[in-house]
N, C-alpha and C positions, 0 to 999 in steps of 0.2 A: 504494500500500500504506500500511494507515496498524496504528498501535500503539494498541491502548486497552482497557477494561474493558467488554467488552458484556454479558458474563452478571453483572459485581459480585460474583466471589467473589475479586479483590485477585489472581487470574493474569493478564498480559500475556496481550491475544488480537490477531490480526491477520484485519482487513480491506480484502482487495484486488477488484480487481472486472479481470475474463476481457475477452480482446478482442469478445466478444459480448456487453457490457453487463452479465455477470450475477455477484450478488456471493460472493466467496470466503470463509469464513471460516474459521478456526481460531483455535479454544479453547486457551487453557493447563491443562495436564494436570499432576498431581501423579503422574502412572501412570508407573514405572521403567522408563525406554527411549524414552518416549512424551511428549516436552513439550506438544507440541499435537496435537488432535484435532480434524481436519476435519470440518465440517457439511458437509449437501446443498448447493449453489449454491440461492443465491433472483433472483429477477428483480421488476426496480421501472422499472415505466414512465417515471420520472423519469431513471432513468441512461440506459434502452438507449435516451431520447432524445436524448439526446448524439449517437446513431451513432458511437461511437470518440475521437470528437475534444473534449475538455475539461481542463480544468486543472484537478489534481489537489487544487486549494485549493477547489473547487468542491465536494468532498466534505468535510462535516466532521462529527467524533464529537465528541459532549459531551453530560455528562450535563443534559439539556433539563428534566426535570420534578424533579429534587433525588432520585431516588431510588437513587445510587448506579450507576446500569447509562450506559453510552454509549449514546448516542442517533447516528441517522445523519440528519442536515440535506444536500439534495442543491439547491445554489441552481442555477438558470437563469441562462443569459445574460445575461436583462432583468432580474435581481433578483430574480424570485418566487423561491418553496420550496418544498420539499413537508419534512415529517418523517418518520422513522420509528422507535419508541422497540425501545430495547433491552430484552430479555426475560429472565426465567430462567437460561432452557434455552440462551439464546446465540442465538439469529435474532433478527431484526429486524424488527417488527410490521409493519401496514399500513402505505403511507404517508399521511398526510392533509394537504391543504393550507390546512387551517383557515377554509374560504371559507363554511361550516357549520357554526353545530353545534345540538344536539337543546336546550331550553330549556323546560321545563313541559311537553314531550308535544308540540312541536313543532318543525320544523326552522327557525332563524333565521340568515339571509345574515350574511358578516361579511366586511372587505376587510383582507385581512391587509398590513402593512409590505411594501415592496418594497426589497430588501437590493442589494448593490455589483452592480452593472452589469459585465460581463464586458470591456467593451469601453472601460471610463472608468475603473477602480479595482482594484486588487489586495487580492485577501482575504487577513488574514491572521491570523484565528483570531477566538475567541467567549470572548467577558468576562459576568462579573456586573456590569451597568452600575448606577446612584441606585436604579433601578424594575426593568426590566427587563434578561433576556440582552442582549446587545450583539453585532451581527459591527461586528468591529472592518476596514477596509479602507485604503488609499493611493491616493491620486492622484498622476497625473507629475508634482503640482509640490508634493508633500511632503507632501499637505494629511492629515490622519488624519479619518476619518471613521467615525461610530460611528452602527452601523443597529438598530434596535430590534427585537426579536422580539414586535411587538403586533400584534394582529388589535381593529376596533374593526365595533360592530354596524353595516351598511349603515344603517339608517334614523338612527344617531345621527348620520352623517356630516355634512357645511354642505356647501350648496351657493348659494358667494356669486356675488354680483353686484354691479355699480359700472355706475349709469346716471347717462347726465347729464340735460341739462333738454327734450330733446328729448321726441317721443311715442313711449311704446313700450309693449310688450307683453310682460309678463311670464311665459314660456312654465316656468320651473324643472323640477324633475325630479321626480316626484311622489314615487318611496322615499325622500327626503331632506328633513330642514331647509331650506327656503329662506331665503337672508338678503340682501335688495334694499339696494342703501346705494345711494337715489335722489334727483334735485337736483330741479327746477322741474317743469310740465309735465304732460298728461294720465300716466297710467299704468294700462294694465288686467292683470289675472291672467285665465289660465286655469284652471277650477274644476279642483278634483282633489288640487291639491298636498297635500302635506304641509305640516303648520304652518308660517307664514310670517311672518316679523320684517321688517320696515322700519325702516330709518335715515334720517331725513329730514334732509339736512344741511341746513344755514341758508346762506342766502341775501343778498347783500346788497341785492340788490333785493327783497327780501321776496315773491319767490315761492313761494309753497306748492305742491307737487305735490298733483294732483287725482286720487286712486286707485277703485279701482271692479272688484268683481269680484262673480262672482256667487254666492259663498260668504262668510260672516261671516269677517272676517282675526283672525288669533290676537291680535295683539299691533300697537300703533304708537307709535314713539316716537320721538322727538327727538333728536338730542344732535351734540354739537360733532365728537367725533371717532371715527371706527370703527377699534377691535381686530380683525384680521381672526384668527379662532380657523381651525387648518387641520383 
């Protein structure tokens, strides 16, 4: 059972959710004799995934997009989420797990943050972090760790690699940045990828890697040390 503002008219409402996954709500009422006023039960394939069995920090209200109503954030085990923003009238919209969204009249993939692990960290609520929301979480050994509520576009994503002076073959992933940080040695690409950056580290026997694919490469360059961006 939790306390919060899901309609945002400044009455306490509670949301608890049935031994059958589906969720309870009551509104605060201003109506004499009548504090709260029960809604329908809603159902959200993220809870009645549970089957019964989660930890009540697993569900959390906060208002997500600044517009005064609670929001209901339902994390997973493994860290993912879905949302579902608070309304009006007091229910709780669709859920979305922000793996999508619509961009100029089209649909673009996006890989949202994976938040506290059910089995490695204790949730224990959601901050305004520098940039972004924050679930704030604990590890056994005191550690406080702070998960971000960002989804970043699939194709912006790096997809690095660290090869050495041996022969190989650069197979990467074609939705992604590729970024080869390669020592000596033949080297070929698979045509297809997505734009593709080389780091050629230096050598002290001055060998230069010998690259070769059969698409024009974006970019080649040099240099002493690689930043690996995640």
């Amino acid at each position: 059972m939790s306390f919060s503002y899901i309609n945002g008219d400044g009455l306490g409402d509670i949301l608890s959710v049935t031994r059958d996954g589906q969720l309870e709500t009551r509104l605060g009422s201003r109506t004499p004799g009548q504090p709260l006023r029960r809604l329908a039960n809603q159902t959200q394939a993220a809870v009645q995934g549970f089957g019964g069995v989660f930890n009540p920090s697993q569900l959390q209200l906060h208002d997500m997009n600044g517009d005064g109503r609670s929001d209901l954030v339902v994390i997973q085990d493994d860290g993912s989420y879905t949302m579902s923003y608070g309304q009006a009238e007091g229910t709780l919209g669709e859920a979305s797990d922000d793996k999508s969204r619509e961009e100029q009249g089209a649909k673009v993939a996006y890989w949202p943050n994976l938040l506290a692990k059910q089995n490695e960290q204790k949730i224990v609520g959601i901050r305004q972090g520098a940039v972004h929301l924050e679930l704030i979480s604990l590890n056994e050994q005191g550690e406080v760790h702070a998960h971000p509520f960002e989804s970043r576009r699939e194709r912006d994503l790096i997809a690095y690699y660290k090869l050495g002076d041996g022969e190989d073959e650069m197979t990467g992933q074609p939705s992604r940045r590729n970024y080869f940080d390669v020592g000596g040695g033949p080297k070929s690409s698979r045509a297809g990828l997505a734009p593709i950056l080389f780091y050629c580290k230096g050598s002290r026997h001055r060998v230069n890697p010998a690259i070769s694919t059969v698409r024009a490469l974006s970019v080649l360059r040099r240099a002493r040390k690689m930043t690996r961006t995640p």
